[in-house]
C-alpha positions as CSV (number, residue, x, y, z in Angstrom):
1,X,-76.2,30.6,59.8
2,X,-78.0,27.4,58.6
3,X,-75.0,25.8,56.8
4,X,-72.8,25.3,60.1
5,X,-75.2,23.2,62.1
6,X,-77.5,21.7,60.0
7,X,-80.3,23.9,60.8
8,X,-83.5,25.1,58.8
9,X,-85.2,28.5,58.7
10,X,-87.9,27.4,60.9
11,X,-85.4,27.2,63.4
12,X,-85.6,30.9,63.8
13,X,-88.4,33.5,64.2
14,X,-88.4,36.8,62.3
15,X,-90.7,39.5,63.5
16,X,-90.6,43.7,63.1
17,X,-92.3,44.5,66.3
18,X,-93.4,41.9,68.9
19,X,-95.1,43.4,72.1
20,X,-95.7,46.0,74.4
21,X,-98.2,47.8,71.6
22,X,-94.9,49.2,69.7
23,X,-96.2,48.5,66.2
24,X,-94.8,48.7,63.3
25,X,-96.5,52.5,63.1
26,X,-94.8,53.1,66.1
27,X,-91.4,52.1,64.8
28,X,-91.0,54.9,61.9
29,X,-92.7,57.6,64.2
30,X,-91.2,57.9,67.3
31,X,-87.3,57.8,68.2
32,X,-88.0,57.9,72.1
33,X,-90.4,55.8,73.7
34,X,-93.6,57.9,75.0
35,X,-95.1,55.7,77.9
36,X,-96.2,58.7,80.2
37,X,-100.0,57.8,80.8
38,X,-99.2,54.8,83.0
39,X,-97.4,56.3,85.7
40,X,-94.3,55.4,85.9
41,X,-92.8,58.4,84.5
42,X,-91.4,56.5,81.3
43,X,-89.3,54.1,82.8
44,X,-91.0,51.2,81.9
45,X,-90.2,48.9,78.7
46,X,-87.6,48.4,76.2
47,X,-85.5,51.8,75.1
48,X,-84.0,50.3,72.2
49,X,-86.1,49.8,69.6
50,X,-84.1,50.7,66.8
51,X,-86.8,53.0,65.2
52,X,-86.5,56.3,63.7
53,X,-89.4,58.8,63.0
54,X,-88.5,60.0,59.8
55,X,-87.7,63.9,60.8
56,X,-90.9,64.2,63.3
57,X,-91.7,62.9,66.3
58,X,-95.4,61.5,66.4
59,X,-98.5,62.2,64.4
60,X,-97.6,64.9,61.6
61,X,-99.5,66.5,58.9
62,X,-96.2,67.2,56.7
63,X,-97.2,65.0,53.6
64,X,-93.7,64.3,52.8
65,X,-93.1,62.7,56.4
66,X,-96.3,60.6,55.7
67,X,-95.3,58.7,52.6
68,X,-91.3,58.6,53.7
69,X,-93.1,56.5,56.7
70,X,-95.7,54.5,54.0
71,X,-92.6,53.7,52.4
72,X,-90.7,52.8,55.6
73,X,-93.5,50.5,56.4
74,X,-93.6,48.9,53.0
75,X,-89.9,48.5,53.1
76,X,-90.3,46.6,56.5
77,X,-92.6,44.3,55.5
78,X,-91.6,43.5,51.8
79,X,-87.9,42.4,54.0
80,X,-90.0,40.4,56.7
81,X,-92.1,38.2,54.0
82,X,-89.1,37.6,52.1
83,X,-87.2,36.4,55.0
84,X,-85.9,32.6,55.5
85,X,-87.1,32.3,59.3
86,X,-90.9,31.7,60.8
87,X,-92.8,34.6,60.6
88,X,-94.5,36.3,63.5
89,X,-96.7,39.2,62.8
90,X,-98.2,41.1,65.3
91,X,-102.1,41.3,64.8
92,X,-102.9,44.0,67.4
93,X,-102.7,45.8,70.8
Protein backbone atom coordinates (compact mmCIF):
# COMPACT_ATOMS: atom_id res chain seq x y z
CA UNK A 1 0.00 0.00 0.00
CA UNK A 2 2.86 2.38 0.83
CA UNK A 3 5.08 1.64 -2.27
CA UNK A 4 2.44 3.07 -4.93
CA UNK A 5 2.04 6.59 -3.53
CA UNK A 6 4.85 7.38 -1.66
CA UNK A 7 3.19 7.00 1.58
CA UNK A 8 4.41 6.09 5.21
CA UNK A 9 2.80 3.97 7.94
CA UNK A 10 1.79 6.97 9.82
CA UNK A 11 -0.40 7.67 7.09
CA UNK A 12 -2.77 5.12 8.48
CA UNK A 13 -4.35 4.22 11.85
CA UNK A 14 -4.55 0.66 13.20
CA UNK A 15 -6.85 -0.02 16.02
CA UNK A 16 -8.84 -3.51 17.37
CA UNK A 17 -11.86 -1.81 18.77
CA UNK A 18 -12.46 2.06 18.69
CA UNK A 19 -15.81 3.22 20.34
CA UNK A 20 -19.14 2.62 21.45
CA UNK A 21 -17.61 0.57 24.77
CA UNK A 22 -16.99 -2.66 22.37
CA UNK A 23 -13.65 -3.60 23.79
CA UNK A 24 -11.45 -5.80 22.84
CA UNK A 25 -13.19 -8.25 25.68
CA UNK A 26 -16.19 -7.69 23.91
CA UNK A 27 -14.81 -8.74 20.54
CA UNK A 28 -13.99 -12.58 21.48
CA UNK A 29 -17.33 -12.88 23.64
CA UNK A 30 -20.13 -11.91 21.93
CA UNK A 31 -21.12 -12.65 18.17
CA UNK A 32 -24.39 -10.37 18.34
CA UNK A 33 -24.33 -7.06 19.71
CA UNK A 34 -26.32 -6.86 23.23
CA UNK A 35 -27.46 -3.12 23.59
CA UNK A 36 -30.93 -3.80 25.33
CA UNK A 37 -30.64 -1.50 28.53
CA UNK A 38 -30.83 1.69 26.55
CA UNK A 39 -34.07 1.46 24.93
CA UNK A 40 -33.92 1.19 21.75
CA UNK A 41 -34.52 -2.39 21.46
CA UNK A 42 -30.95 -3.16 19.91
CA UNK A 43 -31.07 -1.14 17.05
CA UNK A 44 -28.60 1.17 17.74
CA UNK A 45 -24.72 0.88 16.69
CA UNK A 46 -22.57 -0.96 14.39
CA UNK A 47 -23.69 -4.81 13.66
CA UNK A 48 -20.56 -5.85 12.12
CA UNK A 49 -17.97 -6.18 14.28
CA UNK A 50 -16.28 -8.97 13.02
CA UNK A 51 -16.08 -10.72 16.47
CA UNK A 52 -16.60 -14.20 17.47
CA UNK A 53 -17.23 -15.52 21.03
CA UNK A 54 -15.29 -18.55 21.02
CA UNK A 55 -18.35 -21.28 21.36
CA UNK A 56 -20.33 -19.09 24.16
CA UNK A 57 -22.08 -16.09 24.12
CA UNK A 58 -21.08 -13.71 27.09
CA UNK A 59 -19.58 -14.38 30.54
CA UNK A 60 -18.75 -18.24 30.91
CA UNK A 61 -17.24 -20.30 33.55
CA UNK A 62 -16.16 -23.14 30.95
CA UNK A 63 -12.27 -22.77 31.56
CA UNK A 64 -11.45 -23.91 28.12
CA UNK A 65 -13.58 -20.90 26.62
CA UNK A 66 -11.59 -18.62 29.04
CA UNK A 67 -8.05 -19.18 27.84
CA UNK A 68 -9.22 -19.80 23.96
CA UNK A 69 -10.40 -15.97 24.57
CA UNK A 70 -6.85 -15.06 26.76
CA UNK A 71 -5.39 -16.29 23.70
CA UNK A 72 -7.66 -14.58 21.29
CA UNK A 73 -6.89 -11.38 23.13
CA UNK A 74 -3.14 -11.91 23.08
CA UNK A 75 -3.25 -12.81 19.46
CA UNK A 76 -5.05 -9.39 18.77
CA UNK A 77 -2.74 -7.36 20.40
CA UNK A 78 0.65 -9.14 19.58
CA UNK A 79 -0.82 -8.31 15.55
CA UNK A 80 -1.82 -4.63 16.54
CA UNK A 81 1.88 -3.70 18.14
CA UNK A 82 3.57 -5.30 15.33
CA UNK A 83 1.63 -3.37 12.84
CA UNK A 84 3.20 -0.60 10.35
CA UNK A 85 0.30 2.02 10.86
CA UNK A 86 -0.28 4.63 14.01
CA UNK A 87 -1.57 2.92 16.85
CA UNK A 88 -4.78 3.76 18.56
CA UNK A 89 -5.62 1.85 21.62
CA UNK A 90 -8.69 2.25 23.34
CA UNK A 91 -8.04 3.20 27.17
CA UNK A 92 -11.59 2.80 28.48
CA UNK A 93 -15.46 3.16 28.45
Amino acid sequence: MYQNDKRTPTASIDFIAAHDSFTTNDLVSYNEKHNEANGEGNNDGESQNRSWNCGIEGPTDDEQVKKLRSKQRKNLLSTFFLSHGVPMLLGGR
